[in-house]
Structures are given as structure tokens and as C-alpha cells.
C-alpha positions in Angstrom: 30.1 -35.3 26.2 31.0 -31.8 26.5 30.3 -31.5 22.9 27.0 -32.4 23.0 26.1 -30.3 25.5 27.7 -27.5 24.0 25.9 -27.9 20.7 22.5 -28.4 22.6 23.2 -25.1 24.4 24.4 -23.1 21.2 21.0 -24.4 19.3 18.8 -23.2 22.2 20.8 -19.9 22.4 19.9 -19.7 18.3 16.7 -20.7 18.5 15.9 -18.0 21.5 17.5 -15.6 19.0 15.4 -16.5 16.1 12.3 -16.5 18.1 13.1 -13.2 20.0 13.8 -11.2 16.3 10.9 -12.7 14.8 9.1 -11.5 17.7 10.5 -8.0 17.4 10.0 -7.7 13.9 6.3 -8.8 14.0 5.9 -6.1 16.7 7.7 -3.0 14.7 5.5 -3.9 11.5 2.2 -3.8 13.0 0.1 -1.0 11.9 -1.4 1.5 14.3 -4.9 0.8 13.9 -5.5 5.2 13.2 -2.9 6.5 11.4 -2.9 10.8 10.3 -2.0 11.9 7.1 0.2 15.0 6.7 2.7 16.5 4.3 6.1 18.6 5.4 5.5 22.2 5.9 8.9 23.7 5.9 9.8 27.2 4.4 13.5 26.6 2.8 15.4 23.6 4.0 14.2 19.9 4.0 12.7 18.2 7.3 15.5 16.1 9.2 14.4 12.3 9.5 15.9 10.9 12.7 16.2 7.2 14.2 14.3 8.3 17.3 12.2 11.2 18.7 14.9 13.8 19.3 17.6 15.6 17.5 20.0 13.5 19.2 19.1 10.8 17.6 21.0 10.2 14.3 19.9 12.1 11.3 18.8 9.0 8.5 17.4 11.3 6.1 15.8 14.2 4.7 12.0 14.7 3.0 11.3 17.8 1.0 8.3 20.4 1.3 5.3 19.1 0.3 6.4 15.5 0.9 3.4 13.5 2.2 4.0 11.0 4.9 1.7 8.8 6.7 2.2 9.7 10.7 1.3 6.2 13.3 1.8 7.8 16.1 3.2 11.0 18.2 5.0 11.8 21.2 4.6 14.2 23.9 8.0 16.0 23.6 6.7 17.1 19.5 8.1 14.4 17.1 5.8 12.0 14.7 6.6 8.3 14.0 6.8 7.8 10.4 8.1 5.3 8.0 11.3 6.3 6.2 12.5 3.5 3.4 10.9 0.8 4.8 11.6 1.8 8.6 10.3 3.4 11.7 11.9 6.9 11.9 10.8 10.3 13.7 10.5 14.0 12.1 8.9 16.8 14.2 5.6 17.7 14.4 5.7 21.1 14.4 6.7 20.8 10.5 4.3 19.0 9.4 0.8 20.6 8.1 -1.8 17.6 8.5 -5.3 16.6 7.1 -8.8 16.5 8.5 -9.1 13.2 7.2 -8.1 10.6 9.8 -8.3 6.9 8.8 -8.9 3.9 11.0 -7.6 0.3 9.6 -10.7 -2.3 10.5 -11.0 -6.2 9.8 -14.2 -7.3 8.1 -15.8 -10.0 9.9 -12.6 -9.7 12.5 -10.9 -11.5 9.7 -6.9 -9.9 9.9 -6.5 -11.3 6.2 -9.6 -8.9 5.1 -8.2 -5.8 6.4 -9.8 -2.1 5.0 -10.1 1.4 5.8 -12.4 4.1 7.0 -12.4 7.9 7.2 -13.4 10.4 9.7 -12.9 14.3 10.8 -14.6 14.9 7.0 -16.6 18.3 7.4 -19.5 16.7 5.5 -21.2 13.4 7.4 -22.9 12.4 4.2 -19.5 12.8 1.7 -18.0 10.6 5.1 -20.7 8.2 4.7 -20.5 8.1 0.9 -16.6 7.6 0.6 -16.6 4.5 3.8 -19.1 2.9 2.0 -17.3 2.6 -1.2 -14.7 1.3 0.8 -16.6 -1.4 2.7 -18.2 -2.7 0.0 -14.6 -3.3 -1.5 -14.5 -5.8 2.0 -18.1 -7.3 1.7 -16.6 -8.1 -1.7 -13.6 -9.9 -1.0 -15.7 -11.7 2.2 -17.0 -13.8 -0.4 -14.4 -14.9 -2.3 -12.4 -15.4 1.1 -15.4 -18.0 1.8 -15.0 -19.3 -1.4 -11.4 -19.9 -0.8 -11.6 -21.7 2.2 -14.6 -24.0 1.2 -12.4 -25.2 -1.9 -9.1 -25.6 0.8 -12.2 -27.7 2.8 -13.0 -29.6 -0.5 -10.0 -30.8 -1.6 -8.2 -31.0 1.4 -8.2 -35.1 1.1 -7.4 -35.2 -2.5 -4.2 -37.4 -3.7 -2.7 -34.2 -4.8 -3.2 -31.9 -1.6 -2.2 -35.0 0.2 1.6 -35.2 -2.0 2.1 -31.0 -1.8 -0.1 -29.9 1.1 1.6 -26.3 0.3 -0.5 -26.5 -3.1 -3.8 -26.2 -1.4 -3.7 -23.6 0.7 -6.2 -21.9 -1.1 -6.6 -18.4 0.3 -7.9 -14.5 -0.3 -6.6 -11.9 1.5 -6.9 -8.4 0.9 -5.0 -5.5 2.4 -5.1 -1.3 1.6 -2.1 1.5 1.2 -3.7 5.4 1.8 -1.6 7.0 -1.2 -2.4 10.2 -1.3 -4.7 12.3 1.5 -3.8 16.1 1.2 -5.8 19.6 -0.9 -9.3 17.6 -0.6 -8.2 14.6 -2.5 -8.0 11.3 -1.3 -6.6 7.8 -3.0 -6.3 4.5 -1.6 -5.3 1.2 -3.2 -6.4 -2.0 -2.5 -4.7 -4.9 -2.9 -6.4 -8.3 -3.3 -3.9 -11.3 -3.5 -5.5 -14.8 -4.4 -3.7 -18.7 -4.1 -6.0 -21.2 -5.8 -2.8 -23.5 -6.1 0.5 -23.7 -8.3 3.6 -21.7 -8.0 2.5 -18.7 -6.7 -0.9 -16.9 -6.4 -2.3 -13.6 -8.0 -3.0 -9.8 -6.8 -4.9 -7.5 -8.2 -4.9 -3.9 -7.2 -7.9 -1.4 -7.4 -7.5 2.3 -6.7 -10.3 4.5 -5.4 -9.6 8.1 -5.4 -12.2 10.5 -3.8 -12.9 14.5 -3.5 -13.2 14.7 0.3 -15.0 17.6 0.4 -18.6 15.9 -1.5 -17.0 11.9 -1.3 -17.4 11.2 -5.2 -15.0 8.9 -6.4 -13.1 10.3 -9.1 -12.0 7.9 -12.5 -9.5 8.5 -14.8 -11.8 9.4 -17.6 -12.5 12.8 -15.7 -8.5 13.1 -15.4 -8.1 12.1 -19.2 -10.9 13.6 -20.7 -9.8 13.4 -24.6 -8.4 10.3 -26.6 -5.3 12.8 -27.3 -4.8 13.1 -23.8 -4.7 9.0 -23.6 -2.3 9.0 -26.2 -0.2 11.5 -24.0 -0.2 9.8 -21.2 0.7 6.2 -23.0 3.5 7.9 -24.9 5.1 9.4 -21.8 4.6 6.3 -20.0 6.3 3.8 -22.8 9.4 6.6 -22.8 9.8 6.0 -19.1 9.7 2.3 -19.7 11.9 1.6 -22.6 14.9 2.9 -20.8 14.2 0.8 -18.0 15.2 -3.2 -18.2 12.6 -4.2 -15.6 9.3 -3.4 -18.2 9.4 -5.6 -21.3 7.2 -4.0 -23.6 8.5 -3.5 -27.6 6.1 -1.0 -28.4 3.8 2.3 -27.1 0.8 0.2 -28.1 1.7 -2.5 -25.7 1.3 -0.3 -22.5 -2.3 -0.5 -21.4 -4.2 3.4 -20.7 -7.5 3.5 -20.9 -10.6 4.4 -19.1 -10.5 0.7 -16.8 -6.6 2.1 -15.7 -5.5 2.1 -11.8 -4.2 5.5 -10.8 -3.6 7.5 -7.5 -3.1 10.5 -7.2 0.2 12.7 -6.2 1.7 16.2 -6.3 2.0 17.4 -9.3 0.0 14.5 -11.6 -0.9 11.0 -11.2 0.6 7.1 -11.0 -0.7 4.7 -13.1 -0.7 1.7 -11.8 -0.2 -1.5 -14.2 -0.9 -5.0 -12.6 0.9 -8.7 -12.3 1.9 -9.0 -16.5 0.7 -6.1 -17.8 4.4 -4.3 -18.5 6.7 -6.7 -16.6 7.5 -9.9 -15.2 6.0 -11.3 -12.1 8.5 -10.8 -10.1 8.2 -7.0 -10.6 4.8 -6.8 -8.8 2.7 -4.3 -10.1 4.4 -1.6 -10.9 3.6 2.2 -11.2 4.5 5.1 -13.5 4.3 8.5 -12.0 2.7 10.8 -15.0 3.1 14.6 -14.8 0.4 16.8 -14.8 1.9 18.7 -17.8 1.5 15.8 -20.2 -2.0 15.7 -19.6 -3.7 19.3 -18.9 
């Protein structure tokens, strides 16, 4: 009897646990809905990362100058909330230079799967204007095949097949957004759309829209790579970088897609090209990116 009561208690104590950790983590991975961009602004030595606002929290790190970060939120006592591998961490304000251009996460329709970005604080309302509505439409987009998704989960919902493996008719769309790069009038953010129509797993697709802030025009990678030679470059470099790695399994340069429909963001000192589910490497290895010096290009 005391057994049994013991094991009842001990699987209420776990599940409380489970629950209350879930709980926790869902609350330290929710975005701030305005987030500041901003990149370190020391003279000499690298800016401390610390656990918590205060330099008697312990040190977890270090960023170099001229390292951009993305701040959620800041304290009254001078310290920024950042994310440091993956984890809330604190670095102080006072180091860190940041940009006019604030940008505010928003749902489409109130939908939290369809989540996208807008800018403010630009000096020109109309390159403002120009830049949100690129970004918008991205959303109106992805509204439709999100309606598209759920009216096929509606369809088949009673099939023989949905009814064996529920799991394989969850059809969905979902997009969300990552602000790469926000500093010296340049902005870049990717999207990422991620579609289930059924099977094993479902399929993302990343676009990249990179901006001047100062007149809002969108910026491709043909006015980056402006010759076929400097394609070739920019493929060569990119197929050195991934024949040394075991994660890529391309054979050959010709195999490593650049050309004027490429993702990229930009970064100091060059650009990432970004290569989607396939293109270089498994599945597994998402979409992966290939940071490209500006020297092998200008």
C-alpha cells in the first residue's frame, strides 16, 4: 500500500516538474515583441557577457568590437539582455553603439504561426514605408498558403489514411523571420517558411530581403556580384570551404548553386550565402550558410 502511494506521489512530483520546466522554458524563449539592434563599441578589449545584469554575475563569454547583437530588452542599472549561444545573457549598454532602426515582431491576421517584421525610427517615412511593405507582403503571401493548408487538413481529415496516422495530416504553413544584419545603413532579414503537406517531415524555404535603410530599396545579389567572374569567385571560395567539411556532400565546384536567384544576408566584412533544404547537404543540416569575404568579390 505504501508503495502505491509512494509511486502515485513520486509521478505527481515528476509531472509538476515537467510541467513547471516546460513552463519556464516557453516563457525564456518568447520574443520581445521590439527588439534594438546594436553592435559592440569597445576601444581594445572584448565586451564581458554575463549570466545576469551585473558584473557579479558570472562572466559566460566575450563578443568582439563590431560584433552585432540583437538587444530584447534593458535595465535601469545599464546592462542589455541579449542572446549568447542560444541563451539569455546581459552585456552593458554603455558599450554598445545601436541603430535607428527599431523592429517590432507582428502576427498577420493575429495568426502566431505567421509571424513578420516591421521597421521604424528610419529618417525617411517613405524608404520606412517602402521597406514594411516588402515585408508584409512576404505575410499576405504566406496567409494564403496557410488557408490553403488548413482547408486540405479540413478535406482529408476523414480519409482512411489520416484516420490510421492522424500525425500525417496535419497539414500546416508557418512562417517565421531572423533580423541578420541591421548596422551602417544596411538592413537584412530572413524569412523562413516551413510547409507539412504530409510524410516524414515537412519543407522550409528561406528568402532573404536585404535593404539600404537610408532610401528602402531592396538590394539583390546581382548588384553585390556584378560580373560572371565574380560568380565564379564566389562559387569557388564557397566549394573550398565545403570540401573540407563532412556535413556538405557536393563532388564538385559546379555542384554549389550561385547565381542571381541566391539567398544572402549581409555581415561585416562580406556576405552569407545561404543554400536551402538539399541544395549542398542532407536534411538534417537545415539550410546552411557560407560566410563569403568581401575580398573574393570586390
Amino acid at each position: 500500500m505504501l508503495s502505491k502511494n509512494f509511486t502515485k506521489i513520486f509521478l505527481a512530483v515528476a509531472l509538476a516538474f515537467t510541467c513547471i520546466s516546460f513552463l519556464l522554458i516557453k516563457i525564456d524563449s518568447v520574443s520581445a515583441a521590439t527588439t534594438e539592434n546594436a553592435t559592440v563599441n569597445t576601444k581594445n578589449s572584448p565586451l564581458s557577457v554575463r549570466s545576469g545584469p551585473g558584473t557579479s554575475y558570472k562572466k559566460v563569454g566575450s563578443l568582439e568590437k563590431g560584433k552585432a547583437v540583437t538587444v530584447y530588452s534593458k535595465t535601469k542599472s545599464g546592462w542589455s539582455e541579449i542572446r549568447y549561444n542560444g541563451k539569455k545573457a546581459y552585456v552593458s549598454t554603455k558599450y554598445l553603439k545601436f541603430s535607428n532602426v527599431k523592429i517590432t515582431k507582428k502576427k498577420y491576421k493575429n495568426i502566431s504561426d505567421l509571424s513578420y517584421p516591421q521597421v521604424s525610427g528610419l529618417k525617411s517615412k517613405a524608404a520606412q514605408d517602402k521597406i514594411n511593405q516588402v515585408l508584409t507582403k512576404h505575410a499576405k503571401d504566406a496567409y494564403s498558403f496557410y488557408l490553403q493548408a488548413k482547408k486540405d487538413r479540413e478535406k482529408d481529415k476523414n480519409e482512411e489514411w489520416c484516420k490510421e496516422s492522424p500525425y500525417t495530416c496535419q497539414y500546416s504553413y508557418s512562417i517565421s523571420y531572423k533580423v541578420k544584419f541591421n548596422q551602417d545603413e544596411k538592413l537584412s532579414i530572413l524569412f523562413d517558411d516551413y510547409s507539412y503537406s504530409g510524410g516524414a517531415h515537412g519543407m522550409g524555404y528561406t528568402t532573404s530581403y536585404n535593404f539600404k535603410v537610408s532610401s528602402g530599396k531592396q538590394v539583390k545579389i546581382s548588384e553585390i556580384l556584378t560580373s560572371k567572374v565574380k560568380y565564379t569567385k564566389v562559387q569557388k571560395y564557397a566549394f573550398d570551404y565545403m570540401r573540407k567539411r563532412d556535413s556538405f556532400y557536393v563532388k564538385k565546384q559546379s555542384e554549389v548553386p550561385v547565381n542571381k536567384d541566391s539567398q544572402f544576408y549581409y555581415t561585416n566584412g562580406g556576405i552569407y550565402l545561404v543554400f536551402q533544404e538539399y541544395e549542398v547537404a542532407p536534411y538534417a543540416f537545415g539550410r546552411p550558410a557560407v560566410k563569403i569575404p568581401s575580398k573574393v568579390y570586390k
